[in-house]
C-alpha positions in Angstrom: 29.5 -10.0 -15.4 27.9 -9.2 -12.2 30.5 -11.1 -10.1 31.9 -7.7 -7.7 34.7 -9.3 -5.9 34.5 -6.8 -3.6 34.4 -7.6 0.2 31.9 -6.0 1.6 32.6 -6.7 5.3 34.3 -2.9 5.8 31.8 -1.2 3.4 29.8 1.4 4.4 28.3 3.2 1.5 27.5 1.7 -1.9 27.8 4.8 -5.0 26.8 5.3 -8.3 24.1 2.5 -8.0 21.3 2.4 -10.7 17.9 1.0 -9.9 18.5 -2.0 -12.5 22.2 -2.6 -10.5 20.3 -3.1 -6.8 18.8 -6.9 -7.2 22.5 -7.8 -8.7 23.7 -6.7 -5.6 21.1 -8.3 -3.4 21.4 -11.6 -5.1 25.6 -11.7 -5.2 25.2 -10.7 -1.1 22.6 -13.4 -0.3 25.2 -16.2 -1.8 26.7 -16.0 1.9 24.6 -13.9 4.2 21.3 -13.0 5.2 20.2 -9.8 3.8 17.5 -6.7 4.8 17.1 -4.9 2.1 14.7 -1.5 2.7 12.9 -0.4 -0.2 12.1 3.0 -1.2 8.4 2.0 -1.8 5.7 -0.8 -2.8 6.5 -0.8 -6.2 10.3 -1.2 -5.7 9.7 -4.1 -3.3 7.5 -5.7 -5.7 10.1 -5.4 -8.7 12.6 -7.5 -6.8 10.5 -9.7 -5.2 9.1 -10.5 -8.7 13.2 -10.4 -10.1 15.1 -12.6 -7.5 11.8 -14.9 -6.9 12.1 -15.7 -10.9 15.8 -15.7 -11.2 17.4 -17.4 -7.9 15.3 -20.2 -6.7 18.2 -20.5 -3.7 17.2 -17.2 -2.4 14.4 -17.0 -0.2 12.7 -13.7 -0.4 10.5 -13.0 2.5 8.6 -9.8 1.9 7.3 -8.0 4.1 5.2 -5.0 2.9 3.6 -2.0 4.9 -0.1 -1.5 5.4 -1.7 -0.4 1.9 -3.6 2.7 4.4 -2.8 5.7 6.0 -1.6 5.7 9.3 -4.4 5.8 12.1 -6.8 5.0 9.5 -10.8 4.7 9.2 -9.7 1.8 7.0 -8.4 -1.6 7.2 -4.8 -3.1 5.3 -5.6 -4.5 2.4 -6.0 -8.7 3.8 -3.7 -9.6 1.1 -1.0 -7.3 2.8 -2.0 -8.7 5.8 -1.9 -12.0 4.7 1.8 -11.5 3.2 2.6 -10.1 7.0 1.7 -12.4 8.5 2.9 -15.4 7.0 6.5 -13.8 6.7 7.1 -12.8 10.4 5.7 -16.6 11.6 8.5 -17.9 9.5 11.4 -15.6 10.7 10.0 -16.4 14.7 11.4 -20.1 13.8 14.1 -19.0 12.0 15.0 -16.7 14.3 18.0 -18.3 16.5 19.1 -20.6 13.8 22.6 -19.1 13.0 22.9 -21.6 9.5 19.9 -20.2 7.9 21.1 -18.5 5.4 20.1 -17.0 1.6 17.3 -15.3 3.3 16.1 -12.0 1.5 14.2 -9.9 3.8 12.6 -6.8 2.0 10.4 -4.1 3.3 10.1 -0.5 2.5 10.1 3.2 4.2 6.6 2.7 5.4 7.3 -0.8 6.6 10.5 -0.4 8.6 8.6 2.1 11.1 5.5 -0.2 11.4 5.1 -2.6 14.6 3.3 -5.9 15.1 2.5 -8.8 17.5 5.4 -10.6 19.7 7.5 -13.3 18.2 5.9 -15.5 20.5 2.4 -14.5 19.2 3.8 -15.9 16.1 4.9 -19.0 17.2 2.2 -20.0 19.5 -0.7 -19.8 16.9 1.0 -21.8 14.2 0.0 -25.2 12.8 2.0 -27.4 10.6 -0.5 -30.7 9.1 1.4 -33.3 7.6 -0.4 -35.8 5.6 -0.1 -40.0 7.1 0.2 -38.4 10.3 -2.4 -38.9 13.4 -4.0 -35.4 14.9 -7.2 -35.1 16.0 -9.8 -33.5 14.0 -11.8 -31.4 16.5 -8.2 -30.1 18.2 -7.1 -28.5 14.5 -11.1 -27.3 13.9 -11.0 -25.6 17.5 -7.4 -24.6 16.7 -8.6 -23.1 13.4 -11.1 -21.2 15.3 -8.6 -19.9 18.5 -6.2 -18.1 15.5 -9.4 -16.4 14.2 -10.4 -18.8 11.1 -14.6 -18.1 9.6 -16.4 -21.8 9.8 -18.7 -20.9 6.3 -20.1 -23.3 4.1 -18.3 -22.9 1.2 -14.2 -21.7 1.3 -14.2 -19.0 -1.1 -11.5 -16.5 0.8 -8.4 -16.3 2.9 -8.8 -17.8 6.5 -11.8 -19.5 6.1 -12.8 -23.4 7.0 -15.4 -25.8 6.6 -16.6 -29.4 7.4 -18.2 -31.5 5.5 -17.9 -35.1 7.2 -14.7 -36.3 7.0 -13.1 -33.4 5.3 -11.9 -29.9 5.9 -11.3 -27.1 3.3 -9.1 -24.3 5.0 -7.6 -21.1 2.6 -5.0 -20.5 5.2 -2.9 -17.3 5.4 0.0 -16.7 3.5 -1.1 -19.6 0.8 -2.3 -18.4 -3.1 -4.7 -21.7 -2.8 -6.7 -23.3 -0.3 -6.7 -27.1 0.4 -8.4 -29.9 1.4 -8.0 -32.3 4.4 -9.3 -36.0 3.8 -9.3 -37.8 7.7 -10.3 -41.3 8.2 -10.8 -40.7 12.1 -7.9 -38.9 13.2 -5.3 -40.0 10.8 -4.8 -37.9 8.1 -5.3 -39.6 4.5 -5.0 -37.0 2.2 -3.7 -33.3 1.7 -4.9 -32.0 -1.7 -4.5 -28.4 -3.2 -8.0 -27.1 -3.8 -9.4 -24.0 -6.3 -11.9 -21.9 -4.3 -14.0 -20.9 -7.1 -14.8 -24.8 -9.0 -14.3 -25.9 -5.5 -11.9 -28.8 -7.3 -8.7 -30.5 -5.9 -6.4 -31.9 -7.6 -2.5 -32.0 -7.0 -1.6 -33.7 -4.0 0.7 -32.4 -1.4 2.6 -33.5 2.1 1.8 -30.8 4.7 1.0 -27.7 4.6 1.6 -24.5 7.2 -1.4 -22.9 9.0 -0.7 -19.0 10.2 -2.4 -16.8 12.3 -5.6 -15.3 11.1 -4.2 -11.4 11.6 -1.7 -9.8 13.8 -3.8 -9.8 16.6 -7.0 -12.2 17.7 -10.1 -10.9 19.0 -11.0 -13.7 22.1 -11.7 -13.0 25.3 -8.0 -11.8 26.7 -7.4 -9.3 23.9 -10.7 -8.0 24.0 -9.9 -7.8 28.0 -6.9 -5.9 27.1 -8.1 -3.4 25.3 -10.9 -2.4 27.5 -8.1 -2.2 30.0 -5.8 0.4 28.1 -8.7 2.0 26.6 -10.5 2.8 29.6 -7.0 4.3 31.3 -6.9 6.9 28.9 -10.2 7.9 28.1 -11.7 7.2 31.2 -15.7 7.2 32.1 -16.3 8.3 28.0 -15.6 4.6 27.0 -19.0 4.1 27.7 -19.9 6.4 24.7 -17.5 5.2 22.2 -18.5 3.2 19.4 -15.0 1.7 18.9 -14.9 0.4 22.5 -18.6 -0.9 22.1 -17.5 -3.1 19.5 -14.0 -4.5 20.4 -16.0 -5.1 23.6 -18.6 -6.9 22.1 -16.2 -9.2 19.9 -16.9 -7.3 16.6 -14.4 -6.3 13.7 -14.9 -2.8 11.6 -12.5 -1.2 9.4 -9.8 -0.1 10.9 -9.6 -1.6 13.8 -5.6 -2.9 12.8 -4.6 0.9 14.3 -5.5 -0.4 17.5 -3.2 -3.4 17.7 -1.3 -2.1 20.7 -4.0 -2.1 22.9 -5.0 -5.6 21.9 -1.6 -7.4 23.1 -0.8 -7.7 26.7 3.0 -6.8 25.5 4.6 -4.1 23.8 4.3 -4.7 20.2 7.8 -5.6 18.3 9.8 -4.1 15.3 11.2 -5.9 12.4 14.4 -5.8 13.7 13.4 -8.1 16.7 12.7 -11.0 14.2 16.4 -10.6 13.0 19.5 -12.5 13.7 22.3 -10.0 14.2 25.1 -12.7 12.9 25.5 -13.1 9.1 23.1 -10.3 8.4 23.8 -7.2 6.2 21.1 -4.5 6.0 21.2 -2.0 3.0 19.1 1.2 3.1 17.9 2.7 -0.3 18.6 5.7 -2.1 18.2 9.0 -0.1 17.3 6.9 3.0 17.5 9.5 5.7 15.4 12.4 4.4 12.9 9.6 3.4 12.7 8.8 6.6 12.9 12.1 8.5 9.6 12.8 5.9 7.5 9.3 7.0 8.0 10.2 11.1 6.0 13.6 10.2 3.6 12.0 7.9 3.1 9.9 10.8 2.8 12.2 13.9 1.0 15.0 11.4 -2.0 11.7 10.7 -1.6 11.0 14.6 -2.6 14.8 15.6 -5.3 15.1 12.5 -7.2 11.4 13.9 -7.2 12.9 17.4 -8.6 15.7 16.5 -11.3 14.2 14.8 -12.4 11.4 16.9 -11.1 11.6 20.6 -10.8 7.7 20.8 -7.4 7.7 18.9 -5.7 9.2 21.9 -5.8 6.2 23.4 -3.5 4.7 20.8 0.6 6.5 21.7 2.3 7.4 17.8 5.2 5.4 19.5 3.2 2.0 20.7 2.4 1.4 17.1 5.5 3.3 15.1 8.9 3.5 15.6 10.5 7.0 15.5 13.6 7.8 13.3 15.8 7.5 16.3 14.7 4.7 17.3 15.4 3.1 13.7 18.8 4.6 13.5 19.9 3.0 16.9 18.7 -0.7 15.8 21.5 -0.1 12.9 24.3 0.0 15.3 24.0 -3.6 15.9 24.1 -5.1 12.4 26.6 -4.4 9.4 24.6 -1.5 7.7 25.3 -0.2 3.7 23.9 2.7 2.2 23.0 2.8 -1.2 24.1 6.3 -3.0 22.7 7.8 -6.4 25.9 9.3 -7.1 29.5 8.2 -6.8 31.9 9.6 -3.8 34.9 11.5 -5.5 36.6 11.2 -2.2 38.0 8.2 -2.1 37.6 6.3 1.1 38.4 2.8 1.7 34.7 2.1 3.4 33.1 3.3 0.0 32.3 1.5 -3.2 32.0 3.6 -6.2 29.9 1.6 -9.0 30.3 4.0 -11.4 26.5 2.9 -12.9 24.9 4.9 -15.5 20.9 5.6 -16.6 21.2 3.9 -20.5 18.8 5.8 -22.3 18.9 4.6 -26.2 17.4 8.3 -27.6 20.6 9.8 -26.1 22.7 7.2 -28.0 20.7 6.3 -31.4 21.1 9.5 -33.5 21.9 8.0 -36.8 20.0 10.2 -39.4 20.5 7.3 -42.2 18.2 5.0 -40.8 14.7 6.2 -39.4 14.0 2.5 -38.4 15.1 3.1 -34.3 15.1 -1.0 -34.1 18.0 -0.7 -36.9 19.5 2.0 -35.1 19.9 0.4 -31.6 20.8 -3.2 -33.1 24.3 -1.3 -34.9 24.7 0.8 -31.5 25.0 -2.8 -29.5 26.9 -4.2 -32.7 29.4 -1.1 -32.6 29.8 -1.0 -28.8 30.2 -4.8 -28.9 33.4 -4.4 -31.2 34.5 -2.2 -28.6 35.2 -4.9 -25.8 32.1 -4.0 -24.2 29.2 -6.5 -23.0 25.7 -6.2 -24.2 22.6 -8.2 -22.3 19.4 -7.7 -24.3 16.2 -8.7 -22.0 12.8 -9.1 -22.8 10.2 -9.9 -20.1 8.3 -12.7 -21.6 9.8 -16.0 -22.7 7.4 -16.0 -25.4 9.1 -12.9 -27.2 12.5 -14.0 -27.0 13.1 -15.8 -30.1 11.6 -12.7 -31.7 13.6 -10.6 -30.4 17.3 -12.5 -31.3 16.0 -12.4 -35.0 15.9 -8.9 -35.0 19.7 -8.9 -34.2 20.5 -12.8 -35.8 22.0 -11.4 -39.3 23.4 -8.5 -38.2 25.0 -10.5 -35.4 26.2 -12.8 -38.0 27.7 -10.0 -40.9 30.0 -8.9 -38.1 31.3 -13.0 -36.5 29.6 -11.9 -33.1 29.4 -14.9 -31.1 25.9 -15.0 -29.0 24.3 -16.9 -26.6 21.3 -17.2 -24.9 21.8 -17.3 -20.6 20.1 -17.0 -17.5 20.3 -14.0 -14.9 21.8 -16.2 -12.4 25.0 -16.8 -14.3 25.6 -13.3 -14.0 26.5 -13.3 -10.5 28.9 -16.4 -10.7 30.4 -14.6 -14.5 29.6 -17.7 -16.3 29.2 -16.1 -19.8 30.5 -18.1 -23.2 29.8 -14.6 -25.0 29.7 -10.9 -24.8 26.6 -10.4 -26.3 23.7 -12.2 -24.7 20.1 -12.8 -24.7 18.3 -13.2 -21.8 14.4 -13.4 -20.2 13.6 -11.4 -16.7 10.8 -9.5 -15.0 12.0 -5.9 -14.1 15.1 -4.6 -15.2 16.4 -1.0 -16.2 18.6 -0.5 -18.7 21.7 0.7 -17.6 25.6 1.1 -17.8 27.8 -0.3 -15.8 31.9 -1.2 -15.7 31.8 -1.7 -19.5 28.5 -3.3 -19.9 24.8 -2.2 -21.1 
């Protein structure tokens, strides 16, 4: 159904694509390649995160979403976002030179193409993988636990904290939706357990587990040296009155202090695209791409001038050291294969474009049978009618729960007319493995649409 037999190596532009239409594409592409798909917003990313996660166990989707706060902020990314971040670009600095990795879906958005972070090395270096029967010594992973910016508290409640009690160690590592606990006898590790922060009960065992960095920066004794540094070269003697140097200085986090990542890294900080492989990558941009970008570089420099002006400290932080401009994000497209996606189809035809032809299917504009006020009546004979036509029908609901429900609405009227159904899943409409035309189906997030004779 979904199979486009289409190769994709000399095309440029996708047209004519509906919203519903994009994870088809993303999915049928990431069979072969690595993908970077750049979303139009959170929500978006969320949908097909949520969409290929539950439909195409092969793919893995590495998300990796903006800050949830203005840029040059009084507030800190939401640690959740941060968490997500972090846990994503760790994985793509191993990953990085390993030209057989593929079915990788990388998605940001608008807001998260421009943003920056820590070196790829940064990732690497403060990284931790514990495997269970193995011998590591118990202080070196509690010091090492500390060095990437862990909280030693009594009780692990929340995300990169630790604690000891004897033998054991509860961590809630970074990038994890659980926390876990260690069992040692001496330094050989006896047990790895998943553990629920709030009973404080583990239960299913596990054999390793991945430790990430606490944040995309650490505040130790070199950072905090490097940031007095850069600080101090731009603002000069009135350091000395500035609360925000006071407390980098003395080793203390506040709310926002994420906008001054640049001046916490020795380095220059580095874009997405540096944790990319250039070989068997494909990069699609969404809908209306360039004027969505042209808009975020002047959201950017406008918050950049309007901080400044408020607090003199933020000059100390370059738009450029934190952001990349639109240039800048245009140029890193010249070296991978690039495809923009297009509301509307081309009517020139051009051998680097793919028209879709995908329409919005809105039932009001098709339902208009007066005879029967029930509209559940009305769209059943509309799929029955368009069926007998030669067309395809897919009928999703979100919930497994609700689909046996909803094939009894259509069952006898399916019946009356010898249509043949079946019940599939949404990955067997990538490889066209249908028995039927009319199917029944369960996925998160997906618009209705029309598309080369199928609703």
């Amino acid at each position: 159904m979904f199979d486009f037999k289409t190769e994709f190596k000399d095309i440029n532009s996708i047209n004519g694509i509906r919203d519903g239409l994009i994870p088809f594409v993303l999915a049928y592409l990431t069979k072969k390649n690595n993908v970077f798909y750049i979303a139009m917003n959170d929500l978006e990313l969320s949908q097909i995160n949520r969409f290929i996660s539950s439909n195409f166990k092969e793919i893995n989707v590495c998300p990796i979403p903006s800050w949830d706060c203005l840029p040059f902020d009084v507030s800190s990314p939401n640690y959740n976002i941060i968490s997500e971040r972090v846990k994503t670009f760790t994985d793509m600095s191993f990953k990085l030179n390993d030209e057989s990795n593929n079915n990788n879906l990388f998605l940001t958005t608008i807001n998260g193409v421009f943003l920056k972070t820590a070196s790829v090395d940064f990732y690497k270096q403060n990284f931790i993988n514990i495997k269970k029967e193995k011998e590591i010594s118990f202080n070196n992973i509690r010091d090492f636990l500390i060095k990437i910016g862990y909280s030693r508290v009594q009780t692990v409640r929340e995300l990169g904290e630790f604690s000891i009690r004897g033998s054991i160690l509860d961590v809630f590592p970074i990038g994890h939706e659980k926390a876990f606990r260690i069992d040692f006898l001496g330094d050989y590790i006896e047990f790895i357990k998943e553990m629920d922060p709030l009973t404080q009960r583990s239960n299913l065992s596990i054999t390793e587990i991945d430790i990430y960095p606490s944040n995309e920066y650490l505040l130790n004794e070199k950072s905090i040296e490097n940031f007095r540094s850069k600080f101090r070269s731009v603002i000069g003697s009135k350091s000395v009155d500035s609360d925000i140097y006071e407390k980098i200085t003395s080793g203390i986090k506040f709310n926002g202090i994420e906008h001054f990542l640049p001046l916490m890294h020795e380095n220059s900080l580095c874009s997405i695209f540096d944790f990319l492989n250039k070989k068997n990558l494909i990069i699609l941009l969404t809908k209306n791409f360039s004027n969505l970008i042209s808009k975020r570089e002047e959201e950017i420099f406008s918050f950049s001038e309007d901080r400044k002006f408020d607090n003199e400290d933020y000059s100390s932080i370059k738009v450029e050291d934190l952001y990349l401009t639109k240039s800048q994000i245009e140029d890193k497209f010249n070296y991978f294969k690039t495809i923009k996606f297009n509301e509307f189809d081309i009517l020139k035809k051009e051998q680097n474009n793919l028209n879709l032809n995908s329409k919005p299917l809105i039932m009001d504009n098709f339902v208009k049978n007066e005879e029967h006020k029930n509209k559940v009546q009305n769209i059943i004979e509309f799929c029955i009618n368009e069926n007998k036509k030669g067309k395809k029908v897919l009928i999703v609901t979100e919930e497994q729960s609700r689909l046996r429900n909803l094939i009894n609405f259509f069952e006898e009227s399916l019946v009356n007319n010898n249509i043949i159904f079946d019940t599939i899943e949404i990955q067997n409409l990538i490889v066209d493995k249908l028995k039927s035309n009319f199917n029944f189906t369960v996925s998160p997030y997906l618009e209705s649409f029309y598309f080369n004779d199928q609703y």
